[in-house]
DRENZA-499178 format. One record per residue (C-alpha): residue in three letters; chain; y, z, x. Coordinates in Angstrom, 3 decimals, decimal comma. Layout:
// residues N
<titi->ALA&tormi->A&north->Y&up->Z&east->X>
...
This chain:
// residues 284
<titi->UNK&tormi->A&north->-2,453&up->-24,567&east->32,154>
<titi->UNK&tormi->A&north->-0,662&up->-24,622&east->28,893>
<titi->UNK&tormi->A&north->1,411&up->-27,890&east->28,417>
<titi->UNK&tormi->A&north->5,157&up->-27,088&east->28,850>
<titi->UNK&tormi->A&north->6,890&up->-27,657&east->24,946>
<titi->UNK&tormi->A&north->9,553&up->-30,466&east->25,463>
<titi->UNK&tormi->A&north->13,319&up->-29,442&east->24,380>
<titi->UNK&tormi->A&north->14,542&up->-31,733&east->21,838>
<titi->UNK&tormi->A&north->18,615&up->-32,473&east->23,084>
<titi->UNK&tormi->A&north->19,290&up->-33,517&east->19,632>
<titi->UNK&tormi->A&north->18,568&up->-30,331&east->17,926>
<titi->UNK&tormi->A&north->22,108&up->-29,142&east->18,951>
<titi->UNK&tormi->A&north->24,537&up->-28,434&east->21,342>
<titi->UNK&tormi->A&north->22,960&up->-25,320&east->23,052>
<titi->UNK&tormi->A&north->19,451&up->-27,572&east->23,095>
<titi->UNK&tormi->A&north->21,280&up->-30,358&east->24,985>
<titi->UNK&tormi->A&north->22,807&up->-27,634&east->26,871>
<titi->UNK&tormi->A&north->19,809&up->-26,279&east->27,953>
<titi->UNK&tormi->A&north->17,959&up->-29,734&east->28,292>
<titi->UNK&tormi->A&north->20,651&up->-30,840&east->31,240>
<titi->UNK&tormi->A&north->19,933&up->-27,489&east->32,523>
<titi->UNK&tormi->A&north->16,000&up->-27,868&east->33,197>
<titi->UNK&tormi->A&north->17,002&up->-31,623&east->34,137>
<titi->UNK&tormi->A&north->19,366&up->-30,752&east->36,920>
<titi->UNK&tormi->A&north->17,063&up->-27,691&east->38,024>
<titi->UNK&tormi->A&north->14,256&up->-29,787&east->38,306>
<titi->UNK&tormi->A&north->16,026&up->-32,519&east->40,275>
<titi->UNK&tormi->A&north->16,791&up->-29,797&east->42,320>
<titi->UNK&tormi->A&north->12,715&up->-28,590&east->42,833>
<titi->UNK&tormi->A&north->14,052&up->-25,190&east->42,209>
<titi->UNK&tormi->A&north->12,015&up->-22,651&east->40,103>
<titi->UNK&tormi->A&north->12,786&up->-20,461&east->37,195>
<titi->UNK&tormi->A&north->13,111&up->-17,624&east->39,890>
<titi->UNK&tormi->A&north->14,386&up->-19,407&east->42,428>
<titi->UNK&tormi->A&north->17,281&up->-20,122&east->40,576>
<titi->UNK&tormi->A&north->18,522&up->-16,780&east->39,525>
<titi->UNK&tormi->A&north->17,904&up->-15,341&east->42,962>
<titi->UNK&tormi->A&north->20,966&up->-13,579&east->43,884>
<titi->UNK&tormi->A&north->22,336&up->-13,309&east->40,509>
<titi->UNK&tormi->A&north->21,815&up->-10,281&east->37,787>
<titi->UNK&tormi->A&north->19,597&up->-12,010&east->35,559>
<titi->UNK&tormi->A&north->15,686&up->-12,370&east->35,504>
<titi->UNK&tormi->A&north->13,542&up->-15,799&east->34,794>
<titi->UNK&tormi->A&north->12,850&up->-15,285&east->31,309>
<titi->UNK&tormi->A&north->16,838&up->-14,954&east->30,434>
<titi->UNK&tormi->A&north->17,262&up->-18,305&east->32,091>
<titi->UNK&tormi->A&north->14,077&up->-19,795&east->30,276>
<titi->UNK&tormi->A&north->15,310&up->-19,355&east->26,869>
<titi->UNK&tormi->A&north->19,049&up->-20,955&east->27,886>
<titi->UNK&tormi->A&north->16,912&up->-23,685&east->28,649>
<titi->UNK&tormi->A&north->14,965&up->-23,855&east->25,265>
<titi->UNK&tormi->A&north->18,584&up->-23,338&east->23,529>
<titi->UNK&tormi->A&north->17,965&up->-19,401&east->22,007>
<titi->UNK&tormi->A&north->20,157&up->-18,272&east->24,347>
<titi->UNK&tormi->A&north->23,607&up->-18,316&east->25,465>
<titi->UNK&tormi->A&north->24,585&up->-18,959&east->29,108>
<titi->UNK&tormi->A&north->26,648&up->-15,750&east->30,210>
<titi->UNK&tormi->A&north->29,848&up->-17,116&east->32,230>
<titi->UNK&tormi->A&north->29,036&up->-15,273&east->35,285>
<titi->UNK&tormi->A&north->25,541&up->-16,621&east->35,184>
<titi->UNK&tormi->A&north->26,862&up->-20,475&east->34,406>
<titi->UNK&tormi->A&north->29,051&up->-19,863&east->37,992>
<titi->UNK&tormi->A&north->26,418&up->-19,134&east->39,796>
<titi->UNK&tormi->A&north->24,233&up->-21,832&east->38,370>
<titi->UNK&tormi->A&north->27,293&up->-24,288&east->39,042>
<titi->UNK&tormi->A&north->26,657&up->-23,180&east->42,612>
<titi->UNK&tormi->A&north->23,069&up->-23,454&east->43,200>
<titi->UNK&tormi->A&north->22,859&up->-26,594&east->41,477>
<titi->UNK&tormi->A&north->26,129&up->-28,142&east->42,736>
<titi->UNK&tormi->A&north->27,060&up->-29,296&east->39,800>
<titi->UNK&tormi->A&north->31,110&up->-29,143&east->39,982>
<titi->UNK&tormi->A&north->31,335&up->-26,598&east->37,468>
<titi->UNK&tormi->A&north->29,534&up->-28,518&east->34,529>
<titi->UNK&tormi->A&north->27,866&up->-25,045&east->33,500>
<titi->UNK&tormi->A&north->30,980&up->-23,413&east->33,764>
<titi->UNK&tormi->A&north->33,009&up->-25,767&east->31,759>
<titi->UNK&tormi->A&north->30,164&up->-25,971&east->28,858>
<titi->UNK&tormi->A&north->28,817&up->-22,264&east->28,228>
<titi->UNK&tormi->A&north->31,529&up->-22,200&east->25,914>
<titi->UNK&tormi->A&north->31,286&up->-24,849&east->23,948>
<titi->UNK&tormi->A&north->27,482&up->-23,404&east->23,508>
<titi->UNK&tormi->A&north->28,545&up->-19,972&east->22,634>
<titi->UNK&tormi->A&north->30,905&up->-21,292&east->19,676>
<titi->UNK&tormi->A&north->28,106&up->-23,618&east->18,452>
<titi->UNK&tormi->A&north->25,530&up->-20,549&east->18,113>
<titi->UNK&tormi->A&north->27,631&up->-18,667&east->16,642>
<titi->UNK&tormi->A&north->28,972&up->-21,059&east->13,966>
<titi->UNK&tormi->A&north->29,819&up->-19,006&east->10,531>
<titi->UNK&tormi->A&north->29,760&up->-15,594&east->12,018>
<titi->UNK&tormi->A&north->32,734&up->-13,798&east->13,324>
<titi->UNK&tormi->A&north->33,364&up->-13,737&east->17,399>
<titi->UNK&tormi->A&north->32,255&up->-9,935&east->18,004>
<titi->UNK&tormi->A&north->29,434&up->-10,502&east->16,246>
<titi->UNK&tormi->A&north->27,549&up->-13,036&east->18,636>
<titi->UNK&tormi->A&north->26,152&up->-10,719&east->21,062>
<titi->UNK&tormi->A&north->24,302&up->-9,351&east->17,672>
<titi->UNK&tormi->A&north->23,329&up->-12,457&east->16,351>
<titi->UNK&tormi->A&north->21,993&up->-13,640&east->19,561>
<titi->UNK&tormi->A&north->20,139&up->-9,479&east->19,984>
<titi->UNK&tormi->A&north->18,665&up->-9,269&east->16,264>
<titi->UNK&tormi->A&north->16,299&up->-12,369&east->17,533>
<titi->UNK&tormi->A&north->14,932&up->-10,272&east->20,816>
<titi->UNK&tormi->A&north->14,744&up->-6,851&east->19,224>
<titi->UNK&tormi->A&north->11,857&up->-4,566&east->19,303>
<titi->UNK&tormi->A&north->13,621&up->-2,626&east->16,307>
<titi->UNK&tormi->A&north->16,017&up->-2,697&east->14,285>
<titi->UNK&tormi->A&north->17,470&up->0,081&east->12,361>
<titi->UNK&tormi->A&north->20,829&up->-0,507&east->9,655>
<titi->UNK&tormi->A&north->22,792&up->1,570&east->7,836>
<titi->UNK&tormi->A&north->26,137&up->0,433&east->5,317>
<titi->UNK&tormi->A&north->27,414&up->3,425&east->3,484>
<titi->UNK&tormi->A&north->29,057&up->0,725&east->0,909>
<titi->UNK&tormi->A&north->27,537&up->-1,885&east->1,084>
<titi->UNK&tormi->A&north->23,768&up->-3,906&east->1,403>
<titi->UNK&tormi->A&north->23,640&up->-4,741&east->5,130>
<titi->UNK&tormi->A&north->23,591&up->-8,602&east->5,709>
<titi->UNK&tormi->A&north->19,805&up->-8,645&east->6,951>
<titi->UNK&tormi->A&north->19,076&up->-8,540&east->3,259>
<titi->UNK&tormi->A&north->21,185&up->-9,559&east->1,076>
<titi->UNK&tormi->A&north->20,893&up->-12,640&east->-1,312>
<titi->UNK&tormi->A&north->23,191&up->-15,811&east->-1,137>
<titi->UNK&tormi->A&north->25,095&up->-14,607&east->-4,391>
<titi->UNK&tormi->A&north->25,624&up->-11,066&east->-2,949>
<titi->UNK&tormi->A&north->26,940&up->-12,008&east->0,338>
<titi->UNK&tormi->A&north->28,960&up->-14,610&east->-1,163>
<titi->UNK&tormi->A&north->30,380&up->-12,061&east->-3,294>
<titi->UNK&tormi->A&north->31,046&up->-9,993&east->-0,380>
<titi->UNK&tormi->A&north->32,509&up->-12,874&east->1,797>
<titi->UNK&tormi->A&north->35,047&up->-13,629&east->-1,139>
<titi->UNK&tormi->A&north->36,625&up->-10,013&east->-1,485>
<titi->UNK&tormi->A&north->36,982&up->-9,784&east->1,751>
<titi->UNK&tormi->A&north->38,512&up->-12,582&east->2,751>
<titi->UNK&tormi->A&north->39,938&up->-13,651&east->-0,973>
<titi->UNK&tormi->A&north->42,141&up->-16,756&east->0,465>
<titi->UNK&tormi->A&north->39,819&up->-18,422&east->2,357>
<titi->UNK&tormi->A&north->38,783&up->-22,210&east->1,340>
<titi->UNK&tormi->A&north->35,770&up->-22,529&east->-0,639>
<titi->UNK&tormi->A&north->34,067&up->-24,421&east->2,109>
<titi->UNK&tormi->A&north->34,744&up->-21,484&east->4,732>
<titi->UNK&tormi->A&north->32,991&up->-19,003&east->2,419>
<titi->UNK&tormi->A&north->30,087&up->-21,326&east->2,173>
<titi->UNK&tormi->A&north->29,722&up->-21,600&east->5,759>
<titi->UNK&tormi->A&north->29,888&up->-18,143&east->6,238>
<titi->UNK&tormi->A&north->27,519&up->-16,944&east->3,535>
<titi->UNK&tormi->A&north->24,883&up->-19,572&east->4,694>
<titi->UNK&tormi->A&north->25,415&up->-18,110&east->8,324>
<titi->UNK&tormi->A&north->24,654&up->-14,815&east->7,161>
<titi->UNK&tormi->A&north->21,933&up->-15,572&east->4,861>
<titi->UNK&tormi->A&north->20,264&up->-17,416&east->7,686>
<titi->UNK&tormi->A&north->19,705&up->-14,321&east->9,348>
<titi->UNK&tormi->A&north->17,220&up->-13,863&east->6,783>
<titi->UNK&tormi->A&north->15,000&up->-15,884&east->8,527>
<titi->UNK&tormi->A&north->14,048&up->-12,602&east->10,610>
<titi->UNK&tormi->A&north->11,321&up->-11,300&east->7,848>
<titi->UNK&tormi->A&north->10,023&up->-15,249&east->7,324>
<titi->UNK&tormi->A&north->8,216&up->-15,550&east->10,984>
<titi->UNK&tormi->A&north->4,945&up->-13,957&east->11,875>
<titi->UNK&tormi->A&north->4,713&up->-10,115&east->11,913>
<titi->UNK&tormi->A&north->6,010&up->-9,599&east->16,144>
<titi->UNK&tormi->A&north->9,253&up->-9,641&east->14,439>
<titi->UNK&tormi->A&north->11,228&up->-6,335&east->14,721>
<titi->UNK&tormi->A&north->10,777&up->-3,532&east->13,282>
<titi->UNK&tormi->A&north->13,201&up->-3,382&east->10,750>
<titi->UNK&tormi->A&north->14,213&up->0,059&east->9,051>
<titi->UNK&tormi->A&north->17,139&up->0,443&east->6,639>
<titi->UNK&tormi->A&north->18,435&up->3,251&east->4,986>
<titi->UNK&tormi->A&north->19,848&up->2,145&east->1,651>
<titi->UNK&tormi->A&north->22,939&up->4,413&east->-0,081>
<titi->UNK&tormi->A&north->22,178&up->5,126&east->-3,950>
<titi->UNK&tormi->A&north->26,148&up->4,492&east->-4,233>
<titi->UNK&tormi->A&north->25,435&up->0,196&east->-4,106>
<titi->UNK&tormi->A&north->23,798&up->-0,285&east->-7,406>
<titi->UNK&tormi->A&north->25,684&up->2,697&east->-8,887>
<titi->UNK&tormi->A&north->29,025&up->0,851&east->-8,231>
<titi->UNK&tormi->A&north->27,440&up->-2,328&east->-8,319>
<titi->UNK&tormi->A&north->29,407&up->-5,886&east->-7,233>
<titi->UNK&tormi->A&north->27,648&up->-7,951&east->-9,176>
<titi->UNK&tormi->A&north->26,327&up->-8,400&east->-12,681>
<titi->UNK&tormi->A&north->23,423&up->-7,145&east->-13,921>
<titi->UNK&tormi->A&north->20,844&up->-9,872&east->-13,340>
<titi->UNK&tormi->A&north->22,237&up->-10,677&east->-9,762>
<titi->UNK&tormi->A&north->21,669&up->-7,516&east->-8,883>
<titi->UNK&tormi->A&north->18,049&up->-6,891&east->-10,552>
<titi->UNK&tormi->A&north->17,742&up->-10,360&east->-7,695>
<titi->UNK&tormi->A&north->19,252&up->-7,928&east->-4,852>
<titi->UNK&tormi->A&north->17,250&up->-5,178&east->-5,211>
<titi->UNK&tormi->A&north->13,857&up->-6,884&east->-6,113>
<titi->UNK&tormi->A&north->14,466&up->-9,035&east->-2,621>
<titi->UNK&tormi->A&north->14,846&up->-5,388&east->-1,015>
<titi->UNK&tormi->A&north->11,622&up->-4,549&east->-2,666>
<titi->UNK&tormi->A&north->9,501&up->-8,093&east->-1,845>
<titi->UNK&tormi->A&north->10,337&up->-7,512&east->1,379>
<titi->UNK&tormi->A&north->9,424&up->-3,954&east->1,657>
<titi->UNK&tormi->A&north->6,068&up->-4,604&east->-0,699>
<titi->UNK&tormi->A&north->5,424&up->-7,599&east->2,248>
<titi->UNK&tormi->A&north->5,061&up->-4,823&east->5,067>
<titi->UNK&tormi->A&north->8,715&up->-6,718&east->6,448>
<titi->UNK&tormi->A&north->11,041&up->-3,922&east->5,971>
<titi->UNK&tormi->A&north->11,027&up->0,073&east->5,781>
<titi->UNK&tormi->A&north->13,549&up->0,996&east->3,104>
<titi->UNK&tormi->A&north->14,697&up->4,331&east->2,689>
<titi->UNK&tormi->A&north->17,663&up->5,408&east->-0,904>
<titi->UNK&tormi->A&north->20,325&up->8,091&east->0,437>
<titi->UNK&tormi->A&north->20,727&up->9,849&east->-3,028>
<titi->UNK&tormi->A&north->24,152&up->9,688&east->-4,407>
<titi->UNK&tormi->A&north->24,412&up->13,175&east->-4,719>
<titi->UNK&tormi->A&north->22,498&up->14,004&east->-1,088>
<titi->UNK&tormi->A&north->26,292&up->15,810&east->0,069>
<titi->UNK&tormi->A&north->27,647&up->15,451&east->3,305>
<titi->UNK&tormi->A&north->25,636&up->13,752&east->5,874>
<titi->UNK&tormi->A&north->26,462&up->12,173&east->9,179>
<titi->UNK&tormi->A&north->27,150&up->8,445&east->9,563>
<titi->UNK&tormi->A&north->29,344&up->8,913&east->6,540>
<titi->UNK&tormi->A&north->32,063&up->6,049&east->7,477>
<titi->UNK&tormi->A&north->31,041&up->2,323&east->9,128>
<titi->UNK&tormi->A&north->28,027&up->0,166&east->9,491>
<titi->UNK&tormi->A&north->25,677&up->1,230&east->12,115>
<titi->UNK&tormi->A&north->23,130&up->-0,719&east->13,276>
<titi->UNK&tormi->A&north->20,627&up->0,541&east->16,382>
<titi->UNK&tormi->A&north->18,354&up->-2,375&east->18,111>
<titi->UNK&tormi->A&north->15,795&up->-1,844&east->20,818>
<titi->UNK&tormi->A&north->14,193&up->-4,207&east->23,345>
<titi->UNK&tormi->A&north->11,019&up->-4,894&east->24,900>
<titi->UNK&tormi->A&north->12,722&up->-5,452&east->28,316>
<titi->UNK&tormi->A&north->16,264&up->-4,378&east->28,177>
<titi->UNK&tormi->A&north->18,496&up->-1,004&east->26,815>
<titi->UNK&tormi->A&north->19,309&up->0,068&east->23,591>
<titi->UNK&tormi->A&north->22,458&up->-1,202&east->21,881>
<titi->UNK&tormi->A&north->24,737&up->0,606&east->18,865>
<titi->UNK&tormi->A&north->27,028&up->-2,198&east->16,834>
<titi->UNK&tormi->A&north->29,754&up->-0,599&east->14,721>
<titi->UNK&tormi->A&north->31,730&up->-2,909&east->12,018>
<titi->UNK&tormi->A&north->34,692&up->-2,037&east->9,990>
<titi->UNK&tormi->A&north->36,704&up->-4,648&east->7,886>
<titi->UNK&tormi->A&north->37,730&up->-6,996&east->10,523>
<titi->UNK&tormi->A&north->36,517&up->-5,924&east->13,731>
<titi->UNK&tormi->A&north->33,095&up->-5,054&east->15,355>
<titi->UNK&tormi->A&north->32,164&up->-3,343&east->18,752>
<titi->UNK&tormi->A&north->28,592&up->-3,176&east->21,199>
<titi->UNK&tormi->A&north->27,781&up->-0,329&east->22,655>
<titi->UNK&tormi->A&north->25,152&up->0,074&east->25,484>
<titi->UNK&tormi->A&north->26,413&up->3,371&east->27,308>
<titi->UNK&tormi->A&north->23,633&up->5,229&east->26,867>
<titi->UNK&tormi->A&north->25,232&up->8,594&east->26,656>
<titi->UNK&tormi->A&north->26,683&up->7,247&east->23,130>
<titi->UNK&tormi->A&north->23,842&up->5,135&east->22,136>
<titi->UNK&tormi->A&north->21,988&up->8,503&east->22,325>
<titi->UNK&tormi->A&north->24,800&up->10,694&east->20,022>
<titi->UNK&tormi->A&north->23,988&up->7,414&east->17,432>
<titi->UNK&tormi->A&north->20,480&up->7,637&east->17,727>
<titi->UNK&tormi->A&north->20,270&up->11,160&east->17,074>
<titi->UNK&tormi->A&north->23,399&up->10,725&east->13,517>
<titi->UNK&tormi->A&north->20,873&up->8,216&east->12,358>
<titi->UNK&tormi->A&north->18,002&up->10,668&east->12,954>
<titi->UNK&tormi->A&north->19,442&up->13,296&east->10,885>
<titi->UNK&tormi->A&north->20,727&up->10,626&east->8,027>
<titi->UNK&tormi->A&north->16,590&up->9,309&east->7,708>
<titi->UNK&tormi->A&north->15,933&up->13,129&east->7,428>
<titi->UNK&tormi->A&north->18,672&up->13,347&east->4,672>
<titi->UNK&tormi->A&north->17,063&up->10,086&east->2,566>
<titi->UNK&tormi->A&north->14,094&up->9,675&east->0,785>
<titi->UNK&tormi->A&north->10,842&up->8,896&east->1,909>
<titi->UNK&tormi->A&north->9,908&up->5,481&east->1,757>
<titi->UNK&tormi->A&north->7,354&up->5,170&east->-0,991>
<titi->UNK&tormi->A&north->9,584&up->7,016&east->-3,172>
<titi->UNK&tormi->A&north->12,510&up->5,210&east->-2,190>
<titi->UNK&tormi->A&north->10,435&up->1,660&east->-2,719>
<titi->UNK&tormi->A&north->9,682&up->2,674&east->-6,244>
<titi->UNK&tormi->A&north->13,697&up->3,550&east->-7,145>
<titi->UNK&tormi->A&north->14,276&up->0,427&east->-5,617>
<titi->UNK&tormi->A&north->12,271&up->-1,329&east->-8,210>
<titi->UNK&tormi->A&north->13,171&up->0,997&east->-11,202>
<titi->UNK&tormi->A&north->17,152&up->-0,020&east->-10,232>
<titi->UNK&tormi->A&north->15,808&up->-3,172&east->-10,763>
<titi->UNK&tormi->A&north->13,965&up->-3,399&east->-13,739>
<titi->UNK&tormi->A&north->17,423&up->-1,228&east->-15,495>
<titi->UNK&tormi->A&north->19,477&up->-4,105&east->-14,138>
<titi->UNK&tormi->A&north->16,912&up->-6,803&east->-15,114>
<titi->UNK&tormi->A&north->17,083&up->-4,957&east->-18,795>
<titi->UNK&tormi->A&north->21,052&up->-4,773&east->-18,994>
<titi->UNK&tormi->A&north->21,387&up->-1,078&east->-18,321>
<titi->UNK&tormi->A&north->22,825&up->0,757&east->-15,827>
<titi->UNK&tormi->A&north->20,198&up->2,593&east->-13,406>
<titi->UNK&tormi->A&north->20,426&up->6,390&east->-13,937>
């Protein structure tokens, strides 16, 4: 039998979290399964609350609470762990911080913009700064080091997700940043791509109308749970798992990869936008 992997407390606070979790469930001589028996979660959910990649869902901390008799430690904590894991990134984006980690695949789309999965610390900071063009140096650090962290994604083994992104020709046409930081963007784009990571596909500029036309998109599947759809405008961002609409999304961003180019085509645009930028000209 393998040898369980100890959970270092001191990592964090969902790690210490999770550490007084196995603790108390063990003092109990319950089971995984045993535990979540009569609430709406499986064994695995509760296995990675206890190894801190998860968040404890309130409803699931309750019943916990109850099982373990713990006077409503759980309860009173799951918060404190939710803010922690989400540290840097806005509040309605935690579910998709948390679901980017499980996902089968992953498909983006940003009709302005490079979606955060891949952009460089100098883009996103740029981003982070006209958005939010008051905020204190320090909070736009935190928040572009949050988002480039997500990064991490491409940098594990290859059971990450499959990730496939279709890319508008309108970001380096109107580009945000100056030429050399944005011959970095788009070769980044194209390591990735060239590294079997990513599947990149250019909307041309002049494609016409196509769907998808307003707001991020971004579809993630699951080895063992639904499909979700997460929608961001300026200052707001919503989940959806109705599968009805998750459907009328999947089938927009079916039509919009029929509209783009195909991938090796679009990889070597990619790196031609690149090499113009990298040269001090515009890309045609």
């Amino acid at each position: 039998m393998a040898r369980r992997k100890d959970i270092d407390g001191s990592a964090g606070v969902p790690t210490f979290y999770g550490k007084e979790l196995r603790y108390q469930r063990e003092l109990a001589g319950l089971t995984l399964q045993q535990l979540v028996e009569g609430s709406f979660y499986g064994q695995s959910h509760l296995s990675e609350i206890e190894r801190g990649e998860r968040r404890m869902p309130p409803e699931l901390a309750g019943h916990v609470d109850k099982v373990l008799k713990t006077n409503g430690f759980f309860t009173r904590c799951c918060e404190d762990v939710r803010k922690a894991k989400r540290g840097g990134h806005a509040e309605y984006f935690e579910r998709i911080l948390e679901a980017e980690k499980r996902a089968k695949s992953i498909e983006d789309w940003c009709p302005t913009l490079i979606p955060g999965l891949l952009q460089t610390p100098t883009y996103a900071r740029a981003v982070v700064r006209a958005t939010h063009p008051l905020e204190l140096d320090a909070k736009v650090e935190e928040t572009t080091e949050a988002r480039v962290a997500r990064s991490a994604l491409f940098e594990k083994d290859h059971k990450t997700p499959m990730y496939w992104v279709i890319l508008p020709e309108y970001v380096w046409r109107c580009p945000i940043l100056p030429p050399e930081e944005m011959s970095d963007q788009l070769v980044q784009i194209a390591e990735l791509a060239r590294r079997r990571r990513i599947v990149p596909q250019v909307l041309p500029w002049n494609c016409g109308p196509h769907p998808l036309m307003v707001g991020l998109t971004k579809i993630m599947t699951f080895p063992d749970a639904p499909p979700l759809v997460y929608l961001e405008s300026q200052h707001s961002g919503v989940t959806l798992d109705d599968p009805a609409l998750v459907e009328d999304y999947r089938k927009s961003y079916d039509l919009l990869r029929a509209t783009a180019l195909p991938p090796v085509e679009s990889l070597a645009i990619i790196e031609d936008a690149a090499e113009d930028f990298r040269n001090g000209k515009q890309p045609h």
